[in-house]
RODO-2510 file (C-alpha; in nm, 4 decimals, decimal comma):
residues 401
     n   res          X          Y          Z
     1     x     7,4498     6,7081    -1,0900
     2     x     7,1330     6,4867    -1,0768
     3     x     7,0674     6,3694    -0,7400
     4     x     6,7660     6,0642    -0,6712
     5     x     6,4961     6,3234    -0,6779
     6     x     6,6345     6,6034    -0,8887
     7     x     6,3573     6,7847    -1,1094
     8     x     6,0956     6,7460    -0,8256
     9     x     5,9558     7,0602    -0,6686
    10     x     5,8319     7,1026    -0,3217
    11     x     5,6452     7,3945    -0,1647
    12     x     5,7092     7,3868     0,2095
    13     x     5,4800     7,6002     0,4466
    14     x     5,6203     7,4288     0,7438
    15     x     5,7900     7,5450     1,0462
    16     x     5,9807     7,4376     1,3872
    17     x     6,1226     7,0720     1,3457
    18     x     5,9078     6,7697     1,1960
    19     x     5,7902     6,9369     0,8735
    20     x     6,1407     7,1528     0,7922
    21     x     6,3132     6,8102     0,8898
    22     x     6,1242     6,6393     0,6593
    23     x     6,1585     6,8303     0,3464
    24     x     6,5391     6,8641     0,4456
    25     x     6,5822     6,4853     0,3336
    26     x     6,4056     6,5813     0,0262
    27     x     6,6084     6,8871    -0,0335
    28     x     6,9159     6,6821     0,0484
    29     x     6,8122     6,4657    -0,2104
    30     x     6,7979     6,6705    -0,4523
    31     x     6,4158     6,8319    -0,4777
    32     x     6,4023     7,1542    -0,5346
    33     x     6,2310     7,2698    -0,1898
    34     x     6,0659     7,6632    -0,1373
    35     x     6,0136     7,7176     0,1824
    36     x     5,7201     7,9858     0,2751
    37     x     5,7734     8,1832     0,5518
    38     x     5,5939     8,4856     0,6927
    39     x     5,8108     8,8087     0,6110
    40     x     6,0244     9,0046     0,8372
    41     x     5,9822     8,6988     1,1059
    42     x     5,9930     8,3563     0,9230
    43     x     6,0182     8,0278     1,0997
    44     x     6,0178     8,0989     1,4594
    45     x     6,3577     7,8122     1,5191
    46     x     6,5214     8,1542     1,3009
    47     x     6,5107     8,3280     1,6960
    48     x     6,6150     8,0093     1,8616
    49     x     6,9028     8,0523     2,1011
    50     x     7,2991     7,9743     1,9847
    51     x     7,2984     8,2494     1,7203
    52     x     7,5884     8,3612     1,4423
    53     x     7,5498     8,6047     1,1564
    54     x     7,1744     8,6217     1,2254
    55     x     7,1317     8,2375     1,2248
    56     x     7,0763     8,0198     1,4932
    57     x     7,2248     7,6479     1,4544
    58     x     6,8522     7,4980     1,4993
    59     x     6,7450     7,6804     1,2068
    60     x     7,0650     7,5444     1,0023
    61     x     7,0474     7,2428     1,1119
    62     x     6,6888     7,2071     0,9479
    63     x     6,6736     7,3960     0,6354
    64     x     6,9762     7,3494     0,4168
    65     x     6,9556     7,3475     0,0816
    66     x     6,6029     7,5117     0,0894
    67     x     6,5107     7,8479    -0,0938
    68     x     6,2977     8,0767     0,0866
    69     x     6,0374     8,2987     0,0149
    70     x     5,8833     8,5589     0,2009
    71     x     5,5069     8,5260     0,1233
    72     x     5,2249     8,6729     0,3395
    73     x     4,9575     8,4417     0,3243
    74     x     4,7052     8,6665     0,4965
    75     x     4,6792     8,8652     0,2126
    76     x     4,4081     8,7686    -0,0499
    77     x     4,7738     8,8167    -0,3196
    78     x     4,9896     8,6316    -0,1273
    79     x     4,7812     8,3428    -0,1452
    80     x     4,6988     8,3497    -0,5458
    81     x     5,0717     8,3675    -0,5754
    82     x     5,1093     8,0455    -0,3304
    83     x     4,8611     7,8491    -0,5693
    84     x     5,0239     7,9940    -0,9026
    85     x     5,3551     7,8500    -0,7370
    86     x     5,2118     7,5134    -0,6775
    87     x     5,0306     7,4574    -0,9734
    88     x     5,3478     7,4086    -1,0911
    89     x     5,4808     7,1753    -0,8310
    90     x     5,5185     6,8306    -0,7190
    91     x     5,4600     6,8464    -0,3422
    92     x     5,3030     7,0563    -0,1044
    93     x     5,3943     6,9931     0,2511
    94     x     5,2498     7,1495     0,5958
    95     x     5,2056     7,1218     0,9458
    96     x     4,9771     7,3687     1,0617
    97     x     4,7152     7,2456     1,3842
    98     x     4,4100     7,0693     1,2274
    99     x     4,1487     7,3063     1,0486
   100     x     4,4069     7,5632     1,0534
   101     x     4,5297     7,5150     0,6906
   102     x     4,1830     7,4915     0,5326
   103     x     4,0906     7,8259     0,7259
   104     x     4,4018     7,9871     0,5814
   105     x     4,3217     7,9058     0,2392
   106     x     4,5621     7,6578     0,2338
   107     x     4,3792     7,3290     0,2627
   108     x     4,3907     7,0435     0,0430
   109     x     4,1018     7,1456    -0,1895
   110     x     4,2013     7,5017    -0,2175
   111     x     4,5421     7,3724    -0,3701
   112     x     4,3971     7,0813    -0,6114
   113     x     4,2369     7,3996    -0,7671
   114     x     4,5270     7,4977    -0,9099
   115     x     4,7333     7,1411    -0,8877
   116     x     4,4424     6,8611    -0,9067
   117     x     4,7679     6,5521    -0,8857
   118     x     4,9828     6,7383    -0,5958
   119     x     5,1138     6,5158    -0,3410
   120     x     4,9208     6,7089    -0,0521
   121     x     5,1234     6,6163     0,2669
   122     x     5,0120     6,7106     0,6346
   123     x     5,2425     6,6700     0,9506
   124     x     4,9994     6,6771     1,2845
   125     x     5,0867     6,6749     1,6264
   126     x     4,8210     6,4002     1,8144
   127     x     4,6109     6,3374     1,4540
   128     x     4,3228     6,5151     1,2644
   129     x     4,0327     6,3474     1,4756
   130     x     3,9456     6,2803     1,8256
   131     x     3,9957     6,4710     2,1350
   132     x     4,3331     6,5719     2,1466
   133     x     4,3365     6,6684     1,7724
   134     x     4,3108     7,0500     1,7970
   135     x     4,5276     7,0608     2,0912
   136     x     4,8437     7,2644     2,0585
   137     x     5,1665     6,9898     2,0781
   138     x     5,5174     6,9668     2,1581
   139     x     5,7747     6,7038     2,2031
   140     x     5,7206     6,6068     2,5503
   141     x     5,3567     6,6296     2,5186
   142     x     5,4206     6,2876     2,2387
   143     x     5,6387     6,1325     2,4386
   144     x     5,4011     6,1071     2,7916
   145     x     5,0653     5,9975     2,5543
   146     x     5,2907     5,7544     2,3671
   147     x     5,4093     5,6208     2,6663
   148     x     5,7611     5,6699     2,5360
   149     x     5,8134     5,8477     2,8872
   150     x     5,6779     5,5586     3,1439
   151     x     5,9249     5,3393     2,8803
   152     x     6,2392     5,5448     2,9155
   153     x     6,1589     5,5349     3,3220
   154     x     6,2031     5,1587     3,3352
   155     x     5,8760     5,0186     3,4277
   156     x     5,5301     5,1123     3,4895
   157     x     5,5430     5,1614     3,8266
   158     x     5,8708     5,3957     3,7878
   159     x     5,8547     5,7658     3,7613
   160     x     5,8172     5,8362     3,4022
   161     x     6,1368     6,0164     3,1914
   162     x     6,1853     6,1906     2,8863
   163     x     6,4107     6,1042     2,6363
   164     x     6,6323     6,3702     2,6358
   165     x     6,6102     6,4794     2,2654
   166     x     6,3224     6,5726     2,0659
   167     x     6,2714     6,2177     1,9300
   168     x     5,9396     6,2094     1,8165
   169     x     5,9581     6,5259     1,6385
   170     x     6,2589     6,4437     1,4525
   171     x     6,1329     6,0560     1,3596
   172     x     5,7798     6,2139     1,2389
   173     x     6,0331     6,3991     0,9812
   174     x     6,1891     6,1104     0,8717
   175     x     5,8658     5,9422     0,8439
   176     x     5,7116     6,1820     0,6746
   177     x     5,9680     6,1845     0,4002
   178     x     5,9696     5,8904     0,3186
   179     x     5,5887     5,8315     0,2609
   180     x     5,5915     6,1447     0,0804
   181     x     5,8471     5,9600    -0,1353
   182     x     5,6112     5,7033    -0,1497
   183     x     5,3052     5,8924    -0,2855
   184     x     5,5980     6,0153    -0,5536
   185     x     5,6571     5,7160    -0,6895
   186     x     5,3068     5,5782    -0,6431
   187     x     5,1884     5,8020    -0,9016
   188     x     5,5053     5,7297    -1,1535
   189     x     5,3515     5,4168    -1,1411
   190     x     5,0016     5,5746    -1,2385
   191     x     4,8234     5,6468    -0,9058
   192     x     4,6728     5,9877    -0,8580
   193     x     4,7508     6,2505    -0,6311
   194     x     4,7513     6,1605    -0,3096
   195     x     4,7096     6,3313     0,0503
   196     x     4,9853     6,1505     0,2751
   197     x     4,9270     6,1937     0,6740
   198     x     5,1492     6,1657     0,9856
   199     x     5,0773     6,2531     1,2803
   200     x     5,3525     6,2679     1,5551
   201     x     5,1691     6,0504     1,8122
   202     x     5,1207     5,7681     1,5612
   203     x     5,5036     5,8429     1,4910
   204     x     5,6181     5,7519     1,8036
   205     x     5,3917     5,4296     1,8803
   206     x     5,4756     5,2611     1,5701
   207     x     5,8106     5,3471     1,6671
   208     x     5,7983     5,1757     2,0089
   209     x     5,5682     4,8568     1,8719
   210     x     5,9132     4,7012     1,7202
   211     x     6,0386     4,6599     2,0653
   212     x     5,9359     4,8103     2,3732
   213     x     5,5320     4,6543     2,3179
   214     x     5,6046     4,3058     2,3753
   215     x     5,3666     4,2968     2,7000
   216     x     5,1122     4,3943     2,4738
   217     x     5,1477     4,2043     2,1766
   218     x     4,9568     3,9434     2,3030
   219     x     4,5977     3,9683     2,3519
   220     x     4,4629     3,8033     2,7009
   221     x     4,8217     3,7506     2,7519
   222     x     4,8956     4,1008     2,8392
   223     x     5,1282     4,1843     3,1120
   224     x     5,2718     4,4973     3,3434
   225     x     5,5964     4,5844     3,1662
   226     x     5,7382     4,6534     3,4648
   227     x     5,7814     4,2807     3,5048
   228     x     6,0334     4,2833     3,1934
   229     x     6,2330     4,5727     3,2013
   230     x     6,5170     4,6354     3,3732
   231     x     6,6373     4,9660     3,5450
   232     x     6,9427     4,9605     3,4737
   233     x     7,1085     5,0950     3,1683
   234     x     7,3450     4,9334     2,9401
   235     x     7,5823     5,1836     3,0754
   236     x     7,9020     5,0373     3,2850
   237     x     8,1337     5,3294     3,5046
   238     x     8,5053     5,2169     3,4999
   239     x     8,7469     5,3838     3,6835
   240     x     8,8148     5,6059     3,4295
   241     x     8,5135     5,6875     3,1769
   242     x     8,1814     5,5107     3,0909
   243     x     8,1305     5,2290     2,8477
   244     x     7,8792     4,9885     2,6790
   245     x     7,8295     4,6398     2,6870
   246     x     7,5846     4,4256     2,5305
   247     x     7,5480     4,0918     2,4639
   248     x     7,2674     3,8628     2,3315
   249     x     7,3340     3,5420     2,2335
   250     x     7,5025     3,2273     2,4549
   251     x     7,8181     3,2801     2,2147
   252     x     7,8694     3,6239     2,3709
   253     x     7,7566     3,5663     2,6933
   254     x     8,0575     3,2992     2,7559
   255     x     8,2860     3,5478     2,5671
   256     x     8,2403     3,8550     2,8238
   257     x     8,2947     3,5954     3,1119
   258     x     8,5906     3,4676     2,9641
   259     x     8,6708     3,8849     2,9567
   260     x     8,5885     3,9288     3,2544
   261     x     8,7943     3,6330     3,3618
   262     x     8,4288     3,5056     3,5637
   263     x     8,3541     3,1186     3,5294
   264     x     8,1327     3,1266     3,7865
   265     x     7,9461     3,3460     3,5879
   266     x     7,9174     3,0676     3,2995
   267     x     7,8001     2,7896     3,5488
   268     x     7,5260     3,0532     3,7299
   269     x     7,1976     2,8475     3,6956
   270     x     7,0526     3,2054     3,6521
   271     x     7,2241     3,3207     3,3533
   272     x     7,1967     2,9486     3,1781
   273     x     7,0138     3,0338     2,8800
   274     x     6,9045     3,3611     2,7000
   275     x     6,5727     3,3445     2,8768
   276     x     6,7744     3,3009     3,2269
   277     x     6,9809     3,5739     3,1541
   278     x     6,6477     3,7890     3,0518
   279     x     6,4251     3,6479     3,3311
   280     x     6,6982     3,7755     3,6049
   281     x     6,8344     4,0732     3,3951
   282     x     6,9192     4,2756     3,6571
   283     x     7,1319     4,0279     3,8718
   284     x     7,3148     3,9677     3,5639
   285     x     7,3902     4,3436     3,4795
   286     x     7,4600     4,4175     3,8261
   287     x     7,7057     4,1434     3,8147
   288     x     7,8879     4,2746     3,5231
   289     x     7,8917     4,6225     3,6629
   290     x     8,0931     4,4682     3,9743
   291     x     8,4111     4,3353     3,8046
   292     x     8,4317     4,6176     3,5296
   293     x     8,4302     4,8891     3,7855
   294     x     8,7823     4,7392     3,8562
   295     x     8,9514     4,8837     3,5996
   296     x     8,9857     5,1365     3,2959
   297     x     8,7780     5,2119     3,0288
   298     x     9,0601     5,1885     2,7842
   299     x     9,1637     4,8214     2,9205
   300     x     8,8209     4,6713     2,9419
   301     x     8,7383     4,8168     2,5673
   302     x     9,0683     4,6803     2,4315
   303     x     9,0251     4,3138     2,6344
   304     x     8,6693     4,2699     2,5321
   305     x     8,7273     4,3226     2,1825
   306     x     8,9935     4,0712     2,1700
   307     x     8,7198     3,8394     2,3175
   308     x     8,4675     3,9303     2,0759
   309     x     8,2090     4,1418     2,3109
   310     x     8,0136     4,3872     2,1624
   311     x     8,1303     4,6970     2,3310
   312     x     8,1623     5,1058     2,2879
   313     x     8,2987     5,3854     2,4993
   314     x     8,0532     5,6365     2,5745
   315     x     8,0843     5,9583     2,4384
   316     x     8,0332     6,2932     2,5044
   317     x     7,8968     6,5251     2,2309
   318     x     8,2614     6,7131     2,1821
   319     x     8,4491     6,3456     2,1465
   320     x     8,1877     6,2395     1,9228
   321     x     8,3330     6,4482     1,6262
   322     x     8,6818     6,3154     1,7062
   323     x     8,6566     5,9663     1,7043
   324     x     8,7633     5,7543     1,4775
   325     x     8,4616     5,5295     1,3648
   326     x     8,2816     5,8953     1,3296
   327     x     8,5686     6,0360     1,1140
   328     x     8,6089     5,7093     0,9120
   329     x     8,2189     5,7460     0,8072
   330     x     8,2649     6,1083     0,7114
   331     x     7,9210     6,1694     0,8160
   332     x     8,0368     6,4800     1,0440
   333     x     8,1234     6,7705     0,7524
   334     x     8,2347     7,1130     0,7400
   335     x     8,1464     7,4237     0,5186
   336     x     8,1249     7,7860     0,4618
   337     x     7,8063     7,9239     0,5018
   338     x     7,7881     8,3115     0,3837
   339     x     7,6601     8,4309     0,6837
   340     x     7,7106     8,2512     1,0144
   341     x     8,0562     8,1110     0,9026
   342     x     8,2511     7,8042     0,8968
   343     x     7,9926     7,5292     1,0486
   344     x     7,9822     7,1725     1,1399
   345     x     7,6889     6,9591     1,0319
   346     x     7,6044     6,6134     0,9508
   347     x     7,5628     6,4904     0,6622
   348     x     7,2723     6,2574     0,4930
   349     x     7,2844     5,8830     0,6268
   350     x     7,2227     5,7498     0,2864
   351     x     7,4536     5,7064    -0,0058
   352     x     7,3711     5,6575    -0,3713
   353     x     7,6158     5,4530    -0,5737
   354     x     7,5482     5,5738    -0,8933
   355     x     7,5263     5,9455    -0,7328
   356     x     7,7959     6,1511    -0,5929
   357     x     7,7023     6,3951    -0,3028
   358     x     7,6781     6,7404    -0,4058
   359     x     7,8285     7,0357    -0,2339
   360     x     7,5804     7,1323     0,0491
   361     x     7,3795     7,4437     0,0269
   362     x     7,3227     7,6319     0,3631
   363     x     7,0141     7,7555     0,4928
   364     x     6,8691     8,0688     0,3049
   365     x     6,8166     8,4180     0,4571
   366     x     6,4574     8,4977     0,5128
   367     x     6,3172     8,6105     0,1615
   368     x     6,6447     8,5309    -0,0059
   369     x     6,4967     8,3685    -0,2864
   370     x     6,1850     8,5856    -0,3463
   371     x     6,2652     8,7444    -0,6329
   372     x     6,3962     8,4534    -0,8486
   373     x     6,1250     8,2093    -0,7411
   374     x     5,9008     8,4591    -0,8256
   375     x     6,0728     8,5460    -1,2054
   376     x     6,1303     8,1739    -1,2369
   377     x     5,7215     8,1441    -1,2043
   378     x     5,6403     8,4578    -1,4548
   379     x     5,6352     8,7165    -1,2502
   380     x     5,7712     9,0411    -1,4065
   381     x     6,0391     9,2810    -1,2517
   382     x     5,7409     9,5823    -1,1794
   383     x     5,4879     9,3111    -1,0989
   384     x     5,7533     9,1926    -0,7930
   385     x     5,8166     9,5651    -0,7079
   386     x     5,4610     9,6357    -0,6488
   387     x     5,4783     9,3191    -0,4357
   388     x     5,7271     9,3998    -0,1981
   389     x     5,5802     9,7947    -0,2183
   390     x     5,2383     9,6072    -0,0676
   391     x     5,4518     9,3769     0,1877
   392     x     5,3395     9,0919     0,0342
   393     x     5,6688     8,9623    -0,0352
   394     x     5,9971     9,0372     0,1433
   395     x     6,3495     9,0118     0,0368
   396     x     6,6617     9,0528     0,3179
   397     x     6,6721     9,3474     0,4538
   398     x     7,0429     9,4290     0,3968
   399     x     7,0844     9,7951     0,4946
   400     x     7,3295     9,7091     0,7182
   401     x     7,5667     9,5664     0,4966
***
């Protein structure tokens, strides 16, 4: 079944979230993705927490339809067999700290050797130049230096928060992927070879720019964003659960006080206009948080949508999967996976018209695909023997099956 990027091949060294992530999409789309992983230990999300069959669910969550193969790149054979593999392929993605890849043998020049027009992608953490570059990186490290934290606290004179999910790990994957499908069709179109870059720090502010750098947009005209923001979420409390409310424009401004049966809401001097209502943001939520604390989730959600207010009940992870809107979008899907079981995962946000989706493949064992990747590349049965004999290449160690 030919999916948008069928035919493509894709050698993945990467590991933890933004670089499997990334090549996920492509996998999902149809590339033919080998991940590389050090034998016997792999990607270190494999020993992540929440385990079944020998799989944890981070691991799952990021690798589907991926073949691996156990490769150890510290030996002088494991790396001649990582350039014979890519000489053949279309993509070669990693993420190791700056410097790291080129002193590994893995750098761009030492694979244009063997694959001069490989799209040579590299995921960093804070960039490949200045002083943070060689630093080691995680999540919340992004978020404080991107200011993503002082944001999600409300103001700049707030204690800063984290957003409480990896987010710029996950959006430097889906970043990533889509510049890598970028450079792909840039050189359908006759362009050479190119090296693509993201780091996860310029992830994150391009990210914020859209909306949350107004203050700074303006130059001499800057301002403290603290003077903007409001500290109080879009979240209401009823007296039974917690809902959402937002409204923009004059139209729905007059509908929720209609709702919310409030005409002296309407005629408030301070909530006039769409720059009133933003200027005195607070006094406005604050107001809105006093009459729908008066009664039920389930009323207010049913009576504003009759009135034509945006609106959404808040849910927890577990009622996520049973809504409605979620099951009419089929993006939550079950399958078997061979070893951890029946599982629940979502599925790709996109759809292709002319394309149906195929049946998904779970994430491989470590070494699963060794030995085919390795035939499928020339390599004879004895040659592989000797290979795994030397512990250059692992399979799945299955004795206790």
């Amino acid at each position: 079944m030919k999916r948008p990027l069928s035919d493509l091949q894709i050698i993945d060294t990467t590991a933890m979230v933004s670089g499997p992530l990334a090549t996920m999409q492509l996998a999902d789309q149809g590339a033919e993705v080998i991940k590389i992983e050090r034998p016997y230990t792999g990607d270190y999300t494999r020993l992540a927490a929440n385990r079944r069959g020998g799989f944890s669910a981070n691991f799952l969550n990021n690798n589907r339809n991926k073949r691996s193969l156990a490769l150890d790149l510290k030996q002088a054979e494991g790396l001649s067999i990582l350039k014979r593999l890519a000489a053949s392929a279309d993509v070669f993605v990693q993420n190791f700290r700056p410097g790291v890849a080129e002193r590994m043998g893995i750098g761009e020049a030492s694979i244009r050797e063997t694959a001069p027009d490989i799209i040579y992608a590299s995921i960093s953490g804070f960039g490949e130049t200045g002083p943070y570059a060689a630093k080691p990186v995680y999540d919340p490290l992004i978020q404080s230096l991107s200011s993503l934290a002082s944001i999600q606290g409300g103001g700049d004179s707030e204690r800063p928060r984290l957003v409480r999910t990896i987010l710029p790990d996950k959006l430097t994957g889906y970043i990533a992927a889509q510049a890598i499908t970028a450079a792909l069709f840039a050189r359908e179109r006759g362009a050479p070879g190119q090296h693509v870059r993201v780091s996860m720090l310029d992830a994150a502010i391009e990210f914020l720019w859209h909306s949350d750098m107004n203050s700074q947009t303006f130059i001499g005209d800057e301002f403290s964003q603290a003077e903007a923001a409001s500290f109080i979420d879009l979240i209401y409390e009823t007296t039974t659960s917690y809902i959402s409310v937002a409204v923009q424009n004059d139209t729905e401004w007059q509908a929720l006080t209609d709702a919310l049966e409030a005409p002296e809401l309407a005629s408030d001097p301070r909530f006039a206009t769409f720059a009133d209502r933003q200027a005195n943001v607070n006094a406005r939520l604050s107001e809105t948080q006093e009459r729908l604390v008066a009664n039920s989730a389930e009323y207010w959600l049913d009576r504003l949508t009759a009135y034509g207010v945006p609106c959404a009940p808040v849910l927890t992870r577990r009622q996520l999967i049973e809504h409605p809107q979620i099951q009419a979008n089929g993006v939550v899907e079950q399958y078997e996976h061979e070893h951890a079981g029946s599982l629940r995962q979502a599925r790709p946000a996109s759809h292709f018209s002319a394309m149906d989706d195929p049946p998904r493949g779970g994430a491989p064992e470590l070494g699963a695909d060794t030995s085919s990747v390795l035939t499928e590349h020339g390599f004879t049965y004895a040659e592989i023997q000797d290979l795994l004999a030397a512990g250059t290449v692992a399979e799945p160690d299955r004795t206790d099956d």
